[in-house]
Every structure is written in structure tokens, then in C-alpha cells.
C-alpha positions in Angstrom: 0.0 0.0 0.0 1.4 3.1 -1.0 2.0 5.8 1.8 0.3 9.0 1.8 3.1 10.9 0.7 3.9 8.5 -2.5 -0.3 8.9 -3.1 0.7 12.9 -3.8 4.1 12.1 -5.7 5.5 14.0 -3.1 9.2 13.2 -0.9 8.6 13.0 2.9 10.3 16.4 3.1 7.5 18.5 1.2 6.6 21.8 2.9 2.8 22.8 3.4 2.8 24.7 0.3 3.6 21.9 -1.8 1.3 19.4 -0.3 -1.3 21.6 -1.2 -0.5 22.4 -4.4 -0.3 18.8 -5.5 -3.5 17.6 -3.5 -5.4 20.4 -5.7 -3.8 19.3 -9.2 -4.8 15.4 -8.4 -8.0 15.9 -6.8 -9.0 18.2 -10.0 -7.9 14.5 -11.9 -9.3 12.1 -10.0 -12.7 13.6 -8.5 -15.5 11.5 -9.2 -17.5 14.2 -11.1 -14.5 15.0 -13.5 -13.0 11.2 -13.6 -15.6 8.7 -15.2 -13.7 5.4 -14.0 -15.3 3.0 -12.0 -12.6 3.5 -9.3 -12.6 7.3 -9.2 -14.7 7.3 -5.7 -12.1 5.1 -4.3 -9.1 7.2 -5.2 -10.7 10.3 -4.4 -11.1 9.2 -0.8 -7.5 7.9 -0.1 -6.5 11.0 -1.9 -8.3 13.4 0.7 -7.4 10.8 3.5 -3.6 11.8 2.8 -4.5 15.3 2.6 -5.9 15.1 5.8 -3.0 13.4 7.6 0.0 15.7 5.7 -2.2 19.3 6.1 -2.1 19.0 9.8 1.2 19.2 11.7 0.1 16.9 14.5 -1.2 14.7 12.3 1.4 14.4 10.4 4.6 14.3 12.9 2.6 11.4 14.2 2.2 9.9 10.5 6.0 10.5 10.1 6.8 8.2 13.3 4.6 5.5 12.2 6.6 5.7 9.0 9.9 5.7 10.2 9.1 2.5 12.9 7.9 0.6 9.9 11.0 1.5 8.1 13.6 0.6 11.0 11.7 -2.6 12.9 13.7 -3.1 16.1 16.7 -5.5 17.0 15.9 -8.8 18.1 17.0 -9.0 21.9 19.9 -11.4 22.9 22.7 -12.6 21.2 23.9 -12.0 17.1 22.2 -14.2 14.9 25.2 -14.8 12.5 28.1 -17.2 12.9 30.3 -19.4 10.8 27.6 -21.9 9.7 25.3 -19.6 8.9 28.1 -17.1 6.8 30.6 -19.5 5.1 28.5 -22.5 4.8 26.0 -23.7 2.9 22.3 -24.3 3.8 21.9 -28.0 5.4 22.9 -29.9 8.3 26.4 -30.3 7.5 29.1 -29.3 9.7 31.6 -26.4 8.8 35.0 -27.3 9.2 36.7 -23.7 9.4 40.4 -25.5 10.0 41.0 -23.7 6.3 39.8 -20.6 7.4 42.3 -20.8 10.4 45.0 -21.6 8.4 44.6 -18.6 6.7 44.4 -16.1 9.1 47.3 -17.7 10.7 49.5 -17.2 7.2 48.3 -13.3 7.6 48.0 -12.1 11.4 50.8 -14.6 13.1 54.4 -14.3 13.3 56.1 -17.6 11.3 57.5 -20.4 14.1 59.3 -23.5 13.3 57.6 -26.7 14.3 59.6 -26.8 17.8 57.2 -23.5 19.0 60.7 -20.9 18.0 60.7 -18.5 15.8 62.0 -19.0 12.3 65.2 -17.4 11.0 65.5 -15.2 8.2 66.1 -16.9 5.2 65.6 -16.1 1.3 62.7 -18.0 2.0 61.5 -15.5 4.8 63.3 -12.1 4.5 64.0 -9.8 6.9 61.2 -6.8 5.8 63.5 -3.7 4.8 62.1 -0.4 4.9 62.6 1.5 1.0 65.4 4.7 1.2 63.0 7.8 0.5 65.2 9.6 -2.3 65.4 13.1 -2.2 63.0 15.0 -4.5 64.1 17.3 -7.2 62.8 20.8 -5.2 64.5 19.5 -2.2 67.9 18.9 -4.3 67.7 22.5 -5.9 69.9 25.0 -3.7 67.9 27.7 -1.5 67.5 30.8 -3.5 69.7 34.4 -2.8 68.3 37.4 -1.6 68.2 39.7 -4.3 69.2 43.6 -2.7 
């Protein structure tokens, strides 16, 4: 069902002025004396049902919160709903072995140690990380300029 606003063509933010310009353009469409359709009487009424609710302030600050808790239901209480078999796994009462995913966070986000729990040494294998010599850019090269008297 569309929502009084979308019945006008109109964004939540219209001002006054612009509600009522485009209830009087519609309703000089779609009143039942001008509009021959069967439906006419029907669309006429929800049409001055949504004038009625966005012409009045109350009426519509109130419209506007019953809108906007629609739009944003609230959170579930307790725990998140979302784990590994319901992200990385597929639908169905299998089990998810993550062993793989473990592995690979351990290649990224742990220091490498050799099988006896010490830390490996740095071979061509596993370098020593260097830090790249900034070199120095041509205007810092150039020689400071001489005060001209």
C-alpha cells in the first residue's frame, strides 16, 4: 500500500505549500464528477485521507513516526544471529569445518614459528622486511635561492 506521501508524488520532506499544491492538481484529476472510471470514488477518498494526515502538523509528525518504525523494525533481543555456519556454509545440516579458514588467518595475522614453538630465521625463504630509502626529490635537491638587494 502506497504511503500518503507516494499517493501525492511527493518526498517525505515536502513543505505545506507543496502538499497543497499537489492535493489540488490530483484531486481536479481524479474527483469523481471529472474522472468517469469506476474506481474514481475510491481514489478520491484515499486521496483526501492523505490530505488530511499531511495538512495537519500533529497529524502528520505522528504519520511521520509510524513511517519511520515501519522502516527501522527493532533489534531482536539477545545474542547476534550470525556465525560461521550460517556465513561460510552452505544451507543444510552439514558441519563447517573452518580448519582452512584458520589456516589462513594464521598465514596473515601470526608471526612464522618453526615446528619446535621458535621462531623461524630469516632466510631467502622468509626475509628480513626492509624499509625503501625515501630519495630526495628534485625541489629538495635545488639550492635555497639568494636574496636579491
Amino acid at each position: 500500500m502506497p504511503t500518503h506521501y507516494q499517493l501525492l508524488s511527493l518526498p517525505p520532506t515536502a513543505t505545506a505549500e507543496q502538499i497543497r499544491r499537489a492535493y489540488r492538481t490530483l484531486a481536479k484529476s481524479l474527483h469523481p464528477d471529472v474522472n468517469p472510471s469506476g474506481d474514481a470514488v475510491k481514489k478520491f477518498s484515499k486521496l483526501v485521507a492523505a490530505y488530511e494526515v499531511l495538512s495537519s502538523p500533529a497529524k502528520r509528525k505522528a504519520y511521520d513516526r509510524t513511517l519511520a518504525a515501519e522502516v527501522i523494525p527493532p533489534r531482536p533481543p539477545g545474542p547476534a544471529h550470525y556465525s560461521w555456519d550460517n556465513i561460510a556454509a552452505k544451507p543444510g545440516p552439514r558441519k563447517v569445518d573452518i580448519s582452512e579458514i584458520d589456516e589462513l588467518y594464521d598465514t596473515f595475522f601470526t608471526k612464522r614459528r618453526s615446528p619446535n614453538g621458535s621462531p623461524q630465521p630469516k632466510t631467502a625463504a622468509n626475509p628480513k622486511p626492509t624499509r625503501a630509502k625515501a630519495s630526495p626529490s628534485a625541489h629538495s635537491a635545488r639550492p635555497p635561492r639568494r636574496r636579491q638587494s
